[in-house]
py3Dmol code that shows the C-alpha trace and the ligand (Angstrom):
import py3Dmol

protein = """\
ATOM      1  CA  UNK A   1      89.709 143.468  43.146  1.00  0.00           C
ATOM      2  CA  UNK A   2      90.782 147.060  43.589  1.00  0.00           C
ATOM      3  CA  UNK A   3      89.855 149.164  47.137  1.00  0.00           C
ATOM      4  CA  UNK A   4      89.782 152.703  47.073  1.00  0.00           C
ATOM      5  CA  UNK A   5      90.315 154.799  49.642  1.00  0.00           C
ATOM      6  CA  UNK A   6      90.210 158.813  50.101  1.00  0.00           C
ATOM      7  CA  UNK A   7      92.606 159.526  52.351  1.00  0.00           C
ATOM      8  CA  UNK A   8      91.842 163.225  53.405  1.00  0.00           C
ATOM      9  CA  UNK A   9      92.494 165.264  56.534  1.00  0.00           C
ATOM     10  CA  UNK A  10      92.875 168.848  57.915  1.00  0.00           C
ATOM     11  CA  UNK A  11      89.333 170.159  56.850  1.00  0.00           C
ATOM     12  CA  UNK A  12      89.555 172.679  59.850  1.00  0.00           C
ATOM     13  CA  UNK A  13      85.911 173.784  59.802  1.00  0.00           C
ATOM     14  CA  UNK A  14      84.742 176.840  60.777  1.00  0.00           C
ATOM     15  CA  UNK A  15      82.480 179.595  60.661  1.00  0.00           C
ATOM     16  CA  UNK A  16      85.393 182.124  60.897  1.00  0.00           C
ATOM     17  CA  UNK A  17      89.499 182.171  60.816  1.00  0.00           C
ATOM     18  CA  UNK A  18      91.735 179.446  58.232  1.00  0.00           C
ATOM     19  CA  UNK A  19      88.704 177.537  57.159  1.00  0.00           C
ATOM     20  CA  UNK A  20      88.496 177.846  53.254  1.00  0.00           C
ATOM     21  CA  UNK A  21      85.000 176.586  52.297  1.00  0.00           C
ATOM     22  CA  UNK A  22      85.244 177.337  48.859  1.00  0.00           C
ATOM     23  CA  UNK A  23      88.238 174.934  48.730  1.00  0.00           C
ATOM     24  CA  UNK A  24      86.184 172.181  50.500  1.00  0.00           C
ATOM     25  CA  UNK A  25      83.288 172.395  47.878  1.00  0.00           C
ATOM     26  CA  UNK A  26      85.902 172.000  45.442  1.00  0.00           C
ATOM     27  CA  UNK A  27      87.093 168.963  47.215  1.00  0.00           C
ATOM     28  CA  UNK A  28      83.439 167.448  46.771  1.00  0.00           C
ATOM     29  CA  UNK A  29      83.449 168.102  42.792  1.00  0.00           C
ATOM     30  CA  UNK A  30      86.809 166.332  42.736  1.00  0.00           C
ATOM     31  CA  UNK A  31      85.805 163.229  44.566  1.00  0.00           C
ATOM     32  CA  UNK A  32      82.653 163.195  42.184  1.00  0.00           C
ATOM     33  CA  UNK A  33      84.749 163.579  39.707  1.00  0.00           C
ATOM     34  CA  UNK A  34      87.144 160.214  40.019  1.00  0.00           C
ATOM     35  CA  UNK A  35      87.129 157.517  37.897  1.00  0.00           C
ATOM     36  CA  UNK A  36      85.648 154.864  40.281  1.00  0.00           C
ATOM     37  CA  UNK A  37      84.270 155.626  43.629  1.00  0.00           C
ATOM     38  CA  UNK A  38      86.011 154.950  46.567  1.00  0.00           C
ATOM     39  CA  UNK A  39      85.218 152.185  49.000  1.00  0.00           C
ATOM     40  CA  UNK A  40      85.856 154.430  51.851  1.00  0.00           C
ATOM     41  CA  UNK A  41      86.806 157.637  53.215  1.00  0.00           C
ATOM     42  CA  UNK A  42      89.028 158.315  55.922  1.00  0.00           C
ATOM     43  CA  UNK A  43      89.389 161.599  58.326  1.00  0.00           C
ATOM     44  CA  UNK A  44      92.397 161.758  59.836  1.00  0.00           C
ATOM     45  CA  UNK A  45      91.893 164.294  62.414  1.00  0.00           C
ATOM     46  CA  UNK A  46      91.619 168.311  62.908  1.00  0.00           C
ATOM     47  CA  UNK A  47      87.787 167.785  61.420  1.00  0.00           C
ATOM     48  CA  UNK A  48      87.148 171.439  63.218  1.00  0.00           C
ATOM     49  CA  UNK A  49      89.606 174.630  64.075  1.00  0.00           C
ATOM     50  CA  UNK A  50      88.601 175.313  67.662  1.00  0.00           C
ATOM     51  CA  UNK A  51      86.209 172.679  68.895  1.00  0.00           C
ATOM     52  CA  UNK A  52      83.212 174.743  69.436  1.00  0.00           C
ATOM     53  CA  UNK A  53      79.735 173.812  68.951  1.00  0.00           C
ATOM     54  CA  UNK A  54      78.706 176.236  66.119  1.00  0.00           C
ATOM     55  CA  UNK A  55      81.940 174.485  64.348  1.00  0.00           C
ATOM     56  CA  UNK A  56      80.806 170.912  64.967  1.00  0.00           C
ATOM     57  CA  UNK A  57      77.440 171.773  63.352  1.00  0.00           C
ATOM     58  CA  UNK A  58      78.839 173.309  60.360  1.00  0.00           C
ATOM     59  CA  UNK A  59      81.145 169.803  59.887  1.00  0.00           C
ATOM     60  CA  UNK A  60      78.266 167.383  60.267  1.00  0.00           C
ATOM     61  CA  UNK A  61      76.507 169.284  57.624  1.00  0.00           C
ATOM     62  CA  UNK A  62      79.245 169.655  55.263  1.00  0.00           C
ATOM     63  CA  UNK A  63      80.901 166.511  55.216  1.00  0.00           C
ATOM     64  CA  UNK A  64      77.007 164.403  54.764  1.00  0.00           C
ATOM     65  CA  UNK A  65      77.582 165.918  51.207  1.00  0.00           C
ATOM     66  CA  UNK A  66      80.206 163.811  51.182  1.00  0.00           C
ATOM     67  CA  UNK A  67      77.776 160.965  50.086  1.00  0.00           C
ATOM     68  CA  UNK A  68      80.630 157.793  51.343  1.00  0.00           C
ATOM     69  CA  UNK A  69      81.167 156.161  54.435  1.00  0.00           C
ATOM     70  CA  UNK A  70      83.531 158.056  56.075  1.00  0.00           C
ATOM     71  CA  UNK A  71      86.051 157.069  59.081  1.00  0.00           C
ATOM     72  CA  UNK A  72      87.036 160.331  61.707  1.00  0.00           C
ATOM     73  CA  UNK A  73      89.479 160.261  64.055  1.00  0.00           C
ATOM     74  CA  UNK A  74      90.111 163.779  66.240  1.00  0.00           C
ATOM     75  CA  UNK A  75      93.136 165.642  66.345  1.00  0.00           C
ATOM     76  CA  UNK A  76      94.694 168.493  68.737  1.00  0.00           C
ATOM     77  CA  UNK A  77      92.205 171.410  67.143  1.00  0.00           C
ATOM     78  CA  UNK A  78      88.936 168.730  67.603  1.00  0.00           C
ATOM     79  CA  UNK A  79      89.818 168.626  71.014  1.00  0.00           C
ATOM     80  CA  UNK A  80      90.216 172.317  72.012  1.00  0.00           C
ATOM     81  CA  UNK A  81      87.692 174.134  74.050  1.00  0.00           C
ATOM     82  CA  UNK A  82      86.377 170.571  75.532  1.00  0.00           C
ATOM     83  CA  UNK A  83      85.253 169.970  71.992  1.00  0.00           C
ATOM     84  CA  UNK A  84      86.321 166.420  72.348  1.00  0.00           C
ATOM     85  CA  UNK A  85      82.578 166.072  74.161  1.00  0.00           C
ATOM     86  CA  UNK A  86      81.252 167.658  70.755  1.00  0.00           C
ATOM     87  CA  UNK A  87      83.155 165.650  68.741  1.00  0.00           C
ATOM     88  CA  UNK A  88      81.587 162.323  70.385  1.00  0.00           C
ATOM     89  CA  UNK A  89      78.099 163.577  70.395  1.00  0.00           C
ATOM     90  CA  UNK A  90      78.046 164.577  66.667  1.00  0.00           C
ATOM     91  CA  UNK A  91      80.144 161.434  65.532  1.00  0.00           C
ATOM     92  CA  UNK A  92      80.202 158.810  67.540  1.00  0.00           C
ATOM     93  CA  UNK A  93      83.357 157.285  68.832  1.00  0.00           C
ATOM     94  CA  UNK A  94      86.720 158.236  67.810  1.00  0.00           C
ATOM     95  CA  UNK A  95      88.055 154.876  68.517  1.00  0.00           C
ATOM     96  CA  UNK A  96      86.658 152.016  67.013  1.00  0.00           C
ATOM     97  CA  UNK A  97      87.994 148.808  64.916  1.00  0.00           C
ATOM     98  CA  UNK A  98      86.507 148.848  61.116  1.00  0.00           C
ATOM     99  CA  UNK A  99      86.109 145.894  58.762  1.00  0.00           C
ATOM    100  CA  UNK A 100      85.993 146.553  54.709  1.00  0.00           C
ATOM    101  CA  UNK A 101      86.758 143.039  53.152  1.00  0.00           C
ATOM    102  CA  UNK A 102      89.933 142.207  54.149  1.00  0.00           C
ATOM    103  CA  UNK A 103      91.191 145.701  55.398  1.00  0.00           C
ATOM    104  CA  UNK A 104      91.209 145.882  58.944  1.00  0.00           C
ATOM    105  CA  UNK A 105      90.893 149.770  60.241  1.00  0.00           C
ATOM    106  CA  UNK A 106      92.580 150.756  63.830  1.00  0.00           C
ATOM    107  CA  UNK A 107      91.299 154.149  64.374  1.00  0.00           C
ATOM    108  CA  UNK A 108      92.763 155.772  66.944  1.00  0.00           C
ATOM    109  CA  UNK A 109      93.028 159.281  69.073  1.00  0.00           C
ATOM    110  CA  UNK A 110      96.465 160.776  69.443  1.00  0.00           C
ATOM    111  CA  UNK A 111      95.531 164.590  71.207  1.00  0.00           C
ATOM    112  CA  UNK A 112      95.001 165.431  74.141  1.00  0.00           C
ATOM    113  CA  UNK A 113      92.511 167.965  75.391  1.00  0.00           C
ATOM    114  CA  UNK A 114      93.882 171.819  74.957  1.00  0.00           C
ATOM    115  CA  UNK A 115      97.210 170.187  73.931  1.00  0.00           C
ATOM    116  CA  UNK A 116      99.233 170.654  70.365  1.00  0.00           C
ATOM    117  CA  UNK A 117     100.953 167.158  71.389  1.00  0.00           C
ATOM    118  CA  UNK A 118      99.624 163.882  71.131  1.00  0.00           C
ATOM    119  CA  UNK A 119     100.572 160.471  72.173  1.00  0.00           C
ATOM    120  CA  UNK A 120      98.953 157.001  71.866  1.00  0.00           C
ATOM    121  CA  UNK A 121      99.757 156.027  75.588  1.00  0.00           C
ATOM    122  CA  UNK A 122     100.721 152.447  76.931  1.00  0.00           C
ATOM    123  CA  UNK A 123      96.858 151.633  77.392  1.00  0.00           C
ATOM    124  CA  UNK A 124      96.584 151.765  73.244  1.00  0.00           C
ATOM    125  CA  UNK A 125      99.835 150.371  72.996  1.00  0.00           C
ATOM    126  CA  UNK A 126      99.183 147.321  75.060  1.00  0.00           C
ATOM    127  CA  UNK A 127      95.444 147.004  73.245  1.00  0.00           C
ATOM    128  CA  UNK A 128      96.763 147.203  69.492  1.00  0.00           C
ATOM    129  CA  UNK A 129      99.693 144.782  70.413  1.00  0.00           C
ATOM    130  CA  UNK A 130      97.281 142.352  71.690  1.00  0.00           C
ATOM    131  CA  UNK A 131      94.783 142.725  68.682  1.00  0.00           C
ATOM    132  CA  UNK A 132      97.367 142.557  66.243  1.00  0.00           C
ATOM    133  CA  UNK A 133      98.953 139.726  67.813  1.00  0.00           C
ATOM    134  CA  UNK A 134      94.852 137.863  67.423  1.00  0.00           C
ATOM    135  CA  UNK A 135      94.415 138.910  64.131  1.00  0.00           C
ATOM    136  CA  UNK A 136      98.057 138.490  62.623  1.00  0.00           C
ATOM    137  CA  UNK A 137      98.596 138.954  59.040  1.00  0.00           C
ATOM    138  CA  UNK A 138      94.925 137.529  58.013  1.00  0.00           C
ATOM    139  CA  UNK A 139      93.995 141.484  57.309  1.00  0.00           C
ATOM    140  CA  UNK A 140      95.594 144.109  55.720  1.00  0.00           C
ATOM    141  CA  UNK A 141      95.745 146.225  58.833  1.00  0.00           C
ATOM    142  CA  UNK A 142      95.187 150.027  58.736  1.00  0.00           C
ATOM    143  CA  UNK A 143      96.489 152.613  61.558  1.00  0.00           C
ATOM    144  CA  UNK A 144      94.843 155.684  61.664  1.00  0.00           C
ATOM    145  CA  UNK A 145      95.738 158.542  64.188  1.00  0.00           C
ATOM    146  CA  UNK A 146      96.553 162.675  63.717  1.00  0.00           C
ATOM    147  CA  UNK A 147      99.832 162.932  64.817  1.00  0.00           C
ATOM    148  CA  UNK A 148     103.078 162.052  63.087  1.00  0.00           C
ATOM    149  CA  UNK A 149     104.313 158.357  63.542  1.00  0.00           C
ATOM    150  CA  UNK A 150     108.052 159.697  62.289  1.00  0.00           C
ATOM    151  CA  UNK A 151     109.203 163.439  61.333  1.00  0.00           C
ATOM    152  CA  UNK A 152     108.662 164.528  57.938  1.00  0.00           C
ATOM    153  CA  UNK A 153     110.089 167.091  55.137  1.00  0.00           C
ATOM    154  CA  UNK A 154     108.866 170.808  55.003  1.00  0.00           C
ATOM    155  CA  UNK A 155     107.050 170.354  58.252  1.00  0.00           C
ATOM    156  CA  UNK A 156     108.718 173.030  60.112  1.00  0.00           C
ATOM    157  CA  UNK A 157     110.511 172.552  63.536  1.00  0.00           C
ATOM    158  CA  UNK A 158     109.854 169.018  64.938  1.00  0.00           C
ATOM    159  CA  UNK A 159     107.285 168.670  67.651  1.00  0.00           C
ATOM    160  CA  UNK A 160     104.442 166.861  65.435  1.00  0.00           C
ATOM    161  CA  UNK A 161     105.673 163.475  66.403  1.00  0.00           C
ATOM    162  CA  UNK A 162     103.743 161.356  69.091  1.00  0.00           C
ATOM    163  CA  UNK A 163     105.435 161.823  72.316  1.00  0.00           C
ATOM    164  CA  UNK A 164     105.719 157.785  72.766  1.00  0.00           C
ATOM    165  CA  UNK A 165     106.757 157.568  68.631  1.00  0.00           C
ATOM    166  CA  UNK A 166     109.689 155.191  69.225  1.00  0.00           C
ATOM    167  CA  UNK A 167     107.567 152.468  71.268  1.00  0.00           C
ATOM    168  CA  UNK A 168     104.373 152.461  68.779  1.00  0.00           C
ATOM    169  CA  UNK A 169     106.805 152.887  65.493  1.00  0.00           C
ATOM    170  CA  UNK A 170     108.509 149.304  66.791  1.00  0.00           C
ATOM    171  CA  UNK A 171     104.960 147.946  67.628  1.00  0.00           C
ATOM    172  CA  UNK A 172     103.679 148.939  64.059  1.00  0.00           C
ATOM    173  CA  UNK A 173     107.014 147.281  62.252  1.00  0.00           C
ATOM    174  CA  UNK A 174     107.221 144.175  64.931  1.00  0.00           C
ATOM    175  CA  UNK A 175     103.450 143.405  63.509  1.00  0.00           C
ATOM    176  CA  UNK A 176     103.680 143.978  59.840  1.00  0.00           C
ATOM    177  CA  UNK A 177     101.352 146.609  60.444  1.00  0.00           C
ATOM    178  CA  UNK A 178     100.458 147.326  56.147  1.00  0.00           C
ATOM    179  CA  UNK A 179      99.436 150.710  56.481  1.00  0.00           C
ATOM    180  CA  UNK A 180      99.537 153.814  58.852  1.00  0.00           C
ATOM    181  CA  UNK A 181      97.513 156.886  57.844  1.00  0.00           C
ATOM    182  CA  UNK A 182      98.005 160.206  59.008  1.00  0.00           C
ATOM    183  CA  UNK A 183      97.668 164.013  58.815  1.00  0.00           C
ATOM    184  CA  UNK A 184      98.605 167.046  61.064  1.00  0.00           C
ATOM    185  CA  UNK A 185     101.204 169.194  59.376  1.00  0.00           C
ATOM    186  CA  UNK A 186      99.086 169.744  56.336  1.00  0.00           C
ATOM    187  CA  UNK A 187     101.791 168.017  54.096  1.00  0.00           C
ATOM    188  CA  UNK A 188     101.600 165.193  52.064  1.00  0.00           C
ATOM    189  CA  UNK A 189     104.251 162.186  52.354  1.00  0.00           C
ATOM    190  CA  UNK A 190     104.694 158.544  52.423  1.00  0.00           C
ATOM    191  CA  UNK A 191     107.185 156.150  52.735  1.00  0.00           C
ATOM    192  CA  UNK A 192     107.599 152.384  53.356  1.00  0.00           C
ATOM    193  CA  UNK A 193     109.898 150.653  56.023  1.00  0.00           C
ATOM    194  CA  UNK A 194     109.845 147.286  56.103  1.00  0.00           C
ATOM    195  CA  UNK A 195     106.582 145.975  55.018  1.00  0.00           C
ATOM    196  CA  UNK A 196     104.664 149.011  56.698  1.00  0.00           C
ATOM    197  CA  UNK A 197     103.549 151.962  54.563  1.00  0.00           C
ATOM    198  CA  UNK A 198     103.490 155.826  56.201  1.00  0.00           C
ATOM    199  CA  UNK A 199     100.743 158.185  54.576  1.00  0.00           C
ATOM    200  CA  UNK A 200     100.478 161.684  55.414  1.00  0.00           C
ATOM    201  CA  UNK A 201      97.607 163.769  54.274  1.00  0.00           C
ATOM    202  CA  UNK A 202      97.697 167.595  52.876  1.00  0.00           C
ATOM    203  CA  UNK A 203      95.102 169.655  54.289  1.00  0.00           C
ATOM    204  CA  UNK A 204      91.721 169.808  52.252  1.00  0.00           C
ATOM    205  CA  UNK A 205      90.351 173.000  53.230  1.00  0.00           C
ATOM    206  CA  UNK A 206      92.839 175.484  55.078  1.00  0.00           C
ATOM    207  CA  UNK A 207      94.007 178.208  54.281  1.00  0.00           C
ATOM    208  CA  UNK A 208      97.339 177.631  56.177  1.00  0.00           C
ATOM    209  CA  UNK A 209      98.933 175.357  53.814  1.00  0.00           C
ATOM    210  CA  UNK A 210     102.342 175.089  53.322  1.00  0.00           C
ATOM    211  CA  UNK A 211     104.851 176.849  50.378  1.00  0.00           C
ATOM    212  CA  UNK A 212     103.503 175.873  47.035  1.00  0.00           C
ATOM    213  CA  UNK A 213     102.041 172.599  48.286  1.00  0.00           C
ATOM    214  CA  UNK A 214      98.390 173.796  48.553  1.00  0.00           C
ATOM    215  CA  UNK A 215      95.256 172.108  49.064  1.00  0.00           C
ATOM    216  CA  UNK A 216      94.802 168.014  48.786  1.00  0.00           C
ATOM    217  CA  UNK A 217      93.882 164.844  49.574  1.00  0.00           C
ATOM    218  CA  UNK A 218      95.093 160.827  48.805  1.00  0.00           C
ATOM    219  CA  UNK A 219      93.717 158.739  47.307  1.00  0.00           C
ATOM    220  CA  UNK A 220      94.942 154.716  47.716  1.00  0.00           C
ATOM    221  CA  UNK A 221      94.153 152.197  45.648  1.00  0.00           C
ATOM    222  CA  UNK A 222      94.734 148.341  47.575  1.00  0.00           C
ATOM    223  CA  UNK A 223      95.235 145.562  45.319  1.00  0.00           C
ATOM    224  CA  UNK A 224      96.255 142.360  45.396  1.00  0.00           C
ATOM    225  CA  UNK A 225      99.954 142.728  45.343  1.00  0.00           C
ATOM    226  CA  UNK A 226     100.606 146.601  45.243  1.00  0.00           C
ATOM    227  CA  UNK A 227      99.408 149.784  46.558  1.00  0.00           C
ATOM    228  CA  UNK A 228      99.275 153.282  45.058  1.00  0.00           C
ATOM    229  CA  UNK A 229      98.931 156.192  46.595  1.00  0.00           C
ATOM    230  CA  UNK A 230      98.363 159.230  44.521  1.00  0.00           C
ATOM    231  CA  UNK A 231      98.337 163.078  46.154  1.00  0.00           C
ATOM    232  CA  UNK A 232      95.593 164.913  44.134  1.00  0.00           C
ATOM    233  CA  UNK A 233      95.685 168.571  44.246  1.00  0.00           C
ATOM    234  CA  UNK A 234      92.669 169.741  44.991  1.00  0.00           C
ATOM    235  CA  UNK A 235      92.892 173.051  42.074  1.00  0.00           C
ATOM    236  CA  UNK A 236      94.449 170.972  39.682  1.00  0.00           C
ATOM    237  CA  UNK A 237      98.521 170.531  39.216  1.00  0.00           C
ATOM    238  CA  UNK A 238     100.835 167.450  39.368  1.00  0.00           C
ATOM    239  CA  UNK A 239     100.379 165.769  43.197  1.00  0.00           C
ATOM    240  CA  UNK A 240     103.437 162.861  44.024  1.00  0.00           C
ATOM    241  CA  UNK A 241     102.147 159.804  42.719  1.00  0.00           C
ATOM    242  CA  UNK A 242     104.112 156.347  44.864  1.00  0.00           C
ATOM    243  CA  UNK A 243     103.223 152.185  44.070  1.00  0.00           C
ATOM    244  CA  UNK A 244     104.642 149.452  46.918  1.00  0.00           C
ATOM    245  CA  UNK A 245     104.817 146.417  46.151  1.00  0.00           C
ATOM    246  CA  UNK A 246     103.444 144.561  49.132  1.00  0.00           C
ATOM    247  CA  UNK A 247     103.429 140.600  50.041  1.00  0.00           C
ATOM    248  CA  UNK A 248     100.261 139.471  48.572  1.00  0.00           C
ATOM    249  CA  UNK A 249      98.318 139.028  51.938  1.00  0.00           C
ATOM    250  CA  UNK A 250      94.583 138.480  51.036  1.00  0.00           C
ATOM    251  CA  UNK A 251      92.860 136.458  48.389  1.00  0.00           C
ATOM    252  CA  UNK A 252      89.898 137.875  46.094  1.00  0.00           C
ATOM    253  CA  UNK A 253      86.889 139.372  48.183  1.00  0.00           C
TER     254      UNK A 253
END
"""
ligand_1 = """\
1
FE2
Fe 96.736 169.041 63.873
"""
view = py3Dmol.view(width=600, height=400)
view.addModel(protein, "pdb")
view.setStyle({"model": 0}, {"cartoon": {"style": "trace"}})
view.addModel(ligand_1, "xyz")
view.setStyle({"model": 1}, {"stick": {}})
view.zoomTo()
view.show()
């Protein structure tokens, strides 16, 4: 059995400034558009631009189109203007543990409020250390924060990493964490070390994208002993396309 999840990030909602919502419809007709639907979606952080109210009512309407269960963390522009009381009131908590058959979904908050920088802190640390430690590799466990876990390419001068990077990057490779999803810099990447995977998402819907790269999202297919993750562009054009092989963890579900 095959999961599918949309990896997307950045949407940067807003009823003025880099929000493109043109490019966001177009991200709709393109999930509608995929071969199989995915299990699950998962928001990565920046959902809004500034954190106002006006903003957080525009997102919950535009992302119900989304039709899919859907999985939000915040990141530094959720949590500006004290939107990070918004963000809770419109959609829940942004910290929770998820179950989807055998994945296993850490979501967790990186920003801080009216801050570009984010951290995980030793309170997360020491909570994730101890759940991974209960859980050990039964699940195919899933990180989820905004802020960059390690540097990457075409992201500009470095100061996207989490402050505390080193301490939760040798948490997440002491515990076989499988897969650590992120977003941020509005670029795409991934790479594997050791048996962990890093995704980065593109941003879906602003206009502040990066060179050529433009406008995207993942998607990642799980299966039983691989996983792919595929960058589509959201107006068409060849996205990076990577398959891991991974130690076959779970059984058919
Ligand atoms: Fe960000």
């Amino acid at each position: 059995m095959v999961l599918r999840i949309i990896h997307f990030s950045d949407t940067h909602i807003s009823d003025f400034g880099q929000f493109n919502e043109k490019m966001f419809y177009k991200f709709l007709e393109r999930i509608d558009k995929l071969e199989h639907k995915p299990d699950i979606g998962i928001h990565s952080g920046d959902v809004v631009d500034n954190g106002t109210l006006s903003e957080y009512e525009l997102a919950k309407d535009l992302l119900s189109h989304l039709n899919l269960k859907v999985l939000l963390t915040t990141g530094n522009h959720d949590e500006r203007n004290y939107g990070g009381s918004l963000f809770h009131e419109f959609f829940g908590d942004s910290e929770y543990e998820h179950e989807l058959g055998k994945l296993k979904f850490f979501v967790l908050n990186s920003p801080m409020p009216d801050r570009d920088e984010g951290r995980l802190g030793r309170r997360r640390q020491f909570y994730l250390q101890r759940r991974l430690s209960e859980i050990g590799d039964s699940y195919f466990k899933i990180l989820v924060f905004h802020h960059h876990l390690i540097p990457v390419p075409y992201s500009g001068r470095e100061m996207n990493v989490l402050e505390d990077a080193g301490d939760v990057l040798n948490l997440v490779l002491k515990n076989n964490v499988n897969l650590v999803l992120m977003g941020h810099r509005h670029i795409h990447y991934s790479l594997k070390i050791n048996n962990t995977i890093l995704a980065y998402a593109g941003t879906v819907s602003s206009r502040r994208t990066r060179g050529r790269f433009g406008n995207s999202f993942n998607l990642i297919e799980i299966e039983e002993d691989r996983v792919h993750i595929e960058e589509i562009k959201i107006e068409g054009g060849i996205g990076m396309k990577y398959s891991y092989k991974i130690k076959p963890i779970y059984q058919e579900y």
